[in-house]
MDAnalysis code that builds the backbone (N, CA, C; Angstrom):
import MDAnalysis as mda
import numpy as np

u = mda.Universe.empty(300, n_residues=100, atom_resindex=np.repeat(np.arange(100), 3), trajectory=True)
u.add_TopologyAttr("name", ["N", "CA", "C"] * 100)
u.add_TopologyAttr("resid", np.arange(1, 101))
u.add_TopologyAttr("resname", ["UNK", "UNK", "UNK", "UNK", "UNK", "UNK", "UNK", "UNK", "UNK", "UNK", "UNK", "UNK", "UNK", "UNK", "UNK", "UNK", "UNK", "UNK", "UNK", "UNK", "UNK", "UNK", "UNK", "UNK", "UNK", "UNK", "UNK", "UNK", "UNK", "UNK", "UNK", "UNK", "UNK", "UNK", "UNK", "UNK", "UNK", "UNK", "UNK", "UNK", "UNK", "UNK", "UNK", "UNK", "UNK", "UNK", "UNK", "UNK", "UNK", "UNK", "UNK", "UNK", "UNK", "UNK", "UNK", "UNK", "UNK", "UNK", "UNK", "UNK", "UNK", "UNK", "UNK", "UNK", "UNK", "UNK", "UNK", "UNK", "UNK", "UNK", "UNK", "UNK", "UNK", "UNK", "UNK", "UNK", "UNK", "UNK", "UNK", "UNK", "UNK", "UNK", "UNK", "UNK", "UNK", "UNK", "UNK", "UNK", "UNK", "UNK", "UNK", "UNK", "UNK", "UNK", "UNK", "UNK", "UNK", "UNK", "UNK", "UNK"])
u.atoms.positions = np.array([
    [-5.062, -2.167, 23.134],
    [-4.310, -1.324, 24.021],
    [-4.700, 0.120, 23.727],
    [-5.290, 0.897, 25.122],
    [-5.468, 2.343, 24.657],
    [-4.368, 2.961, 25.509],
    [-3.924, 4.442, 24.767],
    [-3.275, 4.833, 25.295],
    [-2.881, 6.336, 24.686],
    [-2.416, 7.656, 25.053],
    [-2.471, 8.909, 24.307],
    [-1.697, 8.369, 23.107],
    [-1.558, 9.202, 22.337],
    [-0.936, 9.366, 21.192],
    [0.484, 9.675, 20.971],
    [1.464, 8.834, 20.003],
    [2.923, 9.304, 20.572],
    [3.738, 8.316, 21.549],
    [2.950, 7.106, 22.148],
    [3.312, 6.822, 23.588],
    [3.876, 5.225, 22.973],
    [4.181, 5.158, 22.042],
    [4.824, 4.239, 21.224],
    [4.270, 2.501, 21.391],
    [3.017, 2.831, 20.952],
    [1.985, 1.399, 21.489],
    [2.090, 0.664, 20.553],
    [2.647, 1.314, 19.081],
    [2.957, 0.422, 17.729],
    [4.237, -0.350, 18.384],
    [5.237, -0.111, 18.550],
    [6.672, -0.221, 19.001],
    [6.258, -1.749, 20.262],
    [5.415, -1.054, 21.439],
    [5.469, -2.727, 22.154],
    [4.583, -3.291, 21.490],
    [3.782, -2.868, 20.550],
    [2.959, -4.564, 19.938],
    [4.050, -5.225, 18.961],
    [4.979, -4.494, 18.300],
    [6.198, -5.171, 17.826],
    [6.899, -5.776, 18.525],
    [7.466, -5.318, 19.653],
    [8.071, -6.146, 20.618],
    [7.598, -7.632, 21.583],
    [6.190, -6.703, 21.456],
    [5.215, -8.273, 22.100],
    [5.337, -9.710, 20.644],
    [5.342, -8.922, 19.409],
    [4.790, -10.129, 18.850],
    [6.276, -10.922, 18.226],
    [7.696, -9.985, 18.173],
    [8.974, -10.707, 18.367],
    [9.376, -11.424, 19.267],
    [8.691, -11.079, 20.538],
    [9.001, -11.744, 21.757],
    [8.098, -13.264, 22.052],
    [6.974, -13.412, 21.141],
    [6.050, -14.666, 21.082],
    [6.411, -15.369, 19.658],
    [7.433, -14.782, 18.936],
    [7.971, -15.365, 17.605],
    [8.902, -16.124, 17.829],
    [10.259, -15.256, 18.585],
    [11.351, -15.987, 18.851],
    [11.535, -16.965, 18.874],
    [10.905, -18.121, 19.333],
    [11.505, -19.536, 19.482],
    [10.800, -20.331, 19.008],
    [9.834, -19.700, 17.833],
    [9.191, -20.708, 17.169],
    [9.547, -20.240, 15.809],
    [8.781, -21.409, 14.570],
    [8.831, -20.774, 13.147],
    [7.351, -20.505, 13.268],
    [6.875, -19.969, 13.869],
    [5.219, -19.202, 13.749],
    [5.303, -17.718, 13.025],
    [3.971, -17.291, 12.226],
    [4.121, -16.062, 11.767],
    [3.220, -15.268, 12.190],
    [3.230, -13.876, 12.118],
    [2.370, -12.873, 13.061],
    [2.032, -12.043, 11.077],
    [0.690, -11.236, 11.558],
    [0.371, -10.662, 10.659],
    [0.167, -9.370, 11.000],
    [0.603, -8.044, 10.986],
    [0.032, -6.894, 11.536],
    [-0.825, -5.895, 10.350],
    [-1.944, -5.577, 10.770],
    [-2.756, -4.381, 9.709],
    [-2.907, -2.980, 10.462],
    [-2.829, -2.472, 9.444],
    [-2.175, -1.166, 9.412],
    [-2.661, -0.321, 8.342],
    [-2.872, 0.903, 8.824],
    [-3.552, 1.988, 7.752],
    [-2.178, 2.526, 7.294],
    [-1.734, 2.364, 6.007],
    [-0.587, 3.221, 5.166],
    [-0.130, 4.172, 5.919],
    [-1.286, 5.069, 5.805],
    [-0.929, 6.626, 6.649],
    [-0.349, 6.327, 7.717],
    [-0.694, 5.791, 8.672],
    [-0.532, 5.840, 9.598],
    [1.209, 5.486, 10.300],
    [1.396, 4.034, 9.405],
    [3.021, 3.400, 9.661],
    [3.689, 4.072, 9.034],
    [3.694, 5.307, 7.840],
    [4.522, 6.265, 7.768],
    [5.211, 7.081, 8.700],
    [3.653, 7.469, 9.545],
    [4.234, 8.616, 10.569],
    [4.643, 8.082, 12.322],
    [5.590, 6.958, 12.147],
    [5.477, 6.659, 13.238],
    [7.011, 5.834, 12.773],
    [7.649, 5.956, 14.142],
    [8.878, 5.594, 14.579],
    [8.977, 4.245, 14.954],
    [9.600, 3.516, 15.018],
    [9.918, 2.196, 15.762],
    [11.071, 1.768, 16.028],
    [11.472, 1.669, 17.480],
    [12.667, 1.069, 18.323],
    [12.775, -0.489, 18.704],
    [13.881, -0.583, 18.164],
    [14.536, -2.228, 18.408],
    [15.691, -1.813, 18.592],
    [16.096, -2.815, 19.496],
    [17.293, -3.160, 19.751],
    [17.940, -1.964, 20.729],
    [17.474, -0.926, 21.371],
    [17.496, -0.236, 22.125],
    [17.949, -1.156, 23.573],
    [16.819, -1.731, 23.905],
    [16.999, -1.809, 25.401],
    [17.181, -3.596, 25.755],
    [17.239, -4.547, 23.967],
    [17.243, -5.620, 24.135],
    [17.516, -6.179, 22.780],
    [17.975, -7.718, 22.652],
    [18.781, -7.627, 21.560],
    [17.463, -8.065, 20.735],
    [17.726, -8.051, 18.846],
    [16.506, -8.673, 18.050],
    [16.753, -9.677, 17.360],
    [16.014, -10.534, 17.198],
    [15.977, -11.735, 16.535],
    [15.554, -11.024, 14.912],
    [16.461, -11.371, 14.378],
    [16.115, -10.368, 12.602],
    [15.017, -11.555, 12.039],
    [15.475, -13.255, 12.404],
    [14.775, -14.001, 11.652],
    [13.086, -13.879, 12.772],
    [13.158, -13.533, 13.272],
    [11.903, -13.546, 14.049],
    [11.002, -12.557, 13.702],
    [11.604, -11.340, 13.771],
    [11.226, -10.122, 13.286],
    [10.581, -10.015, 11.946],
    [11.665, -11.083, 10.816],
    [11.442, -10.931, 9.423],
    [9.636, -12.002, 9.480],
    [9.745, -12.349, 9.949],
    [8.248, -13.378, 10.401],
    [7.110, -12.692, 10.705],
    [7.163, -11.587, 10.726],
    [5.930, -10.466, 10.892],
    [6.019, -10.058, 9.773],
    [4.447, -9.992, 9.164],
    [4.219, -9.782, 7.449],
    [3.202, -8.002, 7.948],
    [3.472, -7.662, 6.827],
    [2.752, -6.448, 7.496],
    [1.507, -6.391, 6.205],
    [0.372, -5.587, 6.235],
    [-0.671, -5.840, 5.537],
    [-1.057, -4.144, 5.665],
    [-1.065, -3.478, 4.393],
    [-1.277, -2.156, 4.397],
    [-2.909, -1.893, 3.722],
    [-4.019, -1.682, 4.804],
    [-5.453, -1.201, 4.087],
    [-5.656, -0.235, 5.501],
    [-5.924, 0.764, 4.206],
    [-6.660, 2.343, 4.521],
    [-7.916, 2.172, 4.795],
    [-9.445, 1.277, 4.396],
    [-10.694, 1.664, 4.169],
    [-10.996, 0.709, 5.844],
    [-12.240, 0.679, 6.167],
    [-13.068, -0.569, 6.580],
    [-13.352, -1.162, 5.632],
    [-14.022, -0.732, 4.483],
    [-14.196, -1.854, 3.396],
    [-13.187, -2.791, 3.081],
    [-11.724, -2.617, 3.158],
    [-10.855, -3.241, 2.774],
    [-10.356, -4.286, 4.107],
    [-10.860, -3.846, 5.293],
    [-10.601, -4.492, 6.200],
    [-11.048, -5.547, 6.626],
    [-12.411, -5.670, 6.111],
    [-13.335, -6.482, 6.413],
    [-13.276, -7.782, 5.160],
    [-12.651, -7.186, 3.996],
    [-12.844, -8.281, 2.669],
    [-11.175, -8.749, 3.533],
    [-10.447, -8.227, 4.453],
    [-9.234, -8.912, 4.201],
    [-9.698, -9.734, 5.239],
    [-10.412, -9.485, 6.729],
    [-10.772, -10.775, 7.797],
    [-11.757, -11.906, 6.907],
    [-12.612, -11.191, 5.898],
    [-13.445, -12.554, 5.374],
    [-12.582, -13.422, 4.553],
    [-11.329, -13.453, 4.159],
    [-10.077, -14.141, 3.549],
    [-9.784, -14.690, 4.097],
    [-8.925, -14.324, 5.102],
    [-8.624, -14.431, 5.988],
    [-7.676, -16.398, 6.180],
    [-9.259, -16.451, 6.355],
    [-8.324, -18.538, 6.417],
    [-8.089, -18.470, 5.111],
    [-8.070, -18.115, 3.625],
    [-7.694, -18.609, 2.910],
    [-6.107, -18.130, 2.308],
    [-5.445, -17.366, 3.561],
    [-3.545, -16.980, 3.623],
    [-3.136, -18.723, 3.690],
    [-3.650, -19.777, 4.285],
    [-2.755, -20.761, 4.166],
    [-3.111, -21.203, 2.766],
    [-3.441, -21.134, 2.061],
    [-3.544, -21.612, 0.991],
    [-2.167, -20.539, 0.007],
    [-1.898, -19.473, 0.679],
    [-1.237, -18.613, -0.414],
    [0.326, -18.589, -0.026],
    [0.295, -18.323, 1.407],
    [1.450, -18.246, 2.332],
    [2.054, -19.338, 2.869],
    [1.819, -20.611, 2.669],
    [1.747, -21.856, 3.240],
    [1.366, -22.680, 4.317],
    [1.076, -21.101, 5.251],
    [0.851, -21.620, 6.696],
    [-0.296, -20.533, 7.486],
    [-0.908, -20.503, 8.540],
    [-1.561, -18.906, 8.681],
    [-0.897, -19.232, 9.568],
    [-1.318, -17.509, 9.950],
    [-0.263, -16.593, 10.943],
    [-0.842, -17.279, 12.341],
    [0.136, -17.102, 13.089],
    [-0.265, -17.590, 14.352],
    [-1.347, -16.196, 15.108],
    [-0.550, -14.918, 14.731],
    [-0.982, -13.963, 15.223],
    [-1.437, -12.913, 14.288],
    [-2.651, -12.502, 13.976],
    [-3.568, -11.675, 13.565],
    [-3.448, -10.027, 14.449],
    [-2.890, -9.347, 14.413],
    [-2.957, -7.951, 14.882],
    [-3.158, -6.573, 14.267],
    [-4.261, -5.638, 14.613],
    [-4.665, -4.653, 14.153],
    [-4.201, -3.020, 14.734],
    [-3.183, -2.924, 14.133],
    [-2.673, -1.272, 14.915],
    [-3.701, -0.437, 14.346],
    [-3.580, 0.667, 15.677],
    [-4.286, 2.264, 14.846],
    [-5.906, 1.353, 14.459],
    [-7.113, 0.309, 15.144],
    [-7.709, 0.518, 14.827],
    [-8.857, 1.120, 14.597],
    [-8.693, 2.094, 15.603],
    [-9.676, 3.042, 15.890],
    [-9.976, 3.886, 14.464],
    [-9.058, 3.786, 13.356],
    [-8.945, 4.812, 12.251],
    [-9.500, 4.060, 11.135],
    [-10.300, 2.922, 11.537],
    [-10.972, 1.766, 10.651],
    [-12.580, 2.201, 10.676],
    [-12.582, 3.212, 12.074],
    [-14.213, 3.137, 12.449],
    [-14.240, 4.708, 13.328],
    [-15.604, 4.780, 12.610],
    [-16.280, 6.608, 12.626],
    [-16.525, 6.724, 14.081],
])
């Protein structure tokens, strides 16, 4: 998803991936540069109600580098071995800040 800056594109990929959680026990994975989920806001429950156990089902994964990004996709299948299950959903915020 492109879109200016500010325009809260972290916020509906949260909402997209609570809204494909809800009625299952599936798990979502989101990556994320540190910096970045500091400086940024996120709305729930504003304009619709939240599933907390759905919500709590999104694991979040904090790497700053490309180097670190790339050793975490070559892992990758080996989260069911650690987590018990892999994520249904693999998602990359902010990744434009992965690459020059």
């Amino acid at each position: 998803m492109v879109a200016p800056k500010d325009s809260y594109k972290t916020t509906l990929l949260f909402h997209l991936l609570h809204n494909s959680l809800e009625d299952t026990q599936e798990t979502a994975v989101v990556v994320t540069p540190k910096s970045s989920l500091y400086s940024k806001s996120l709305f729930f429950g504003r304009y619709s109600p939240v599933d907390i156990e759905a919500l709590s089902r999104i694991g979040l994964k904090l790497i700053d580098s490309y180097e670190e990004l790339v050793q975490y996709l070559l892992d990758f299948h080996l989260l069911p071995s650690v987590v018990g299950t892999a994520p249904l959903i693999l998602a990359i915020d902010s990744a434009n800040s992965y690459f020059d």
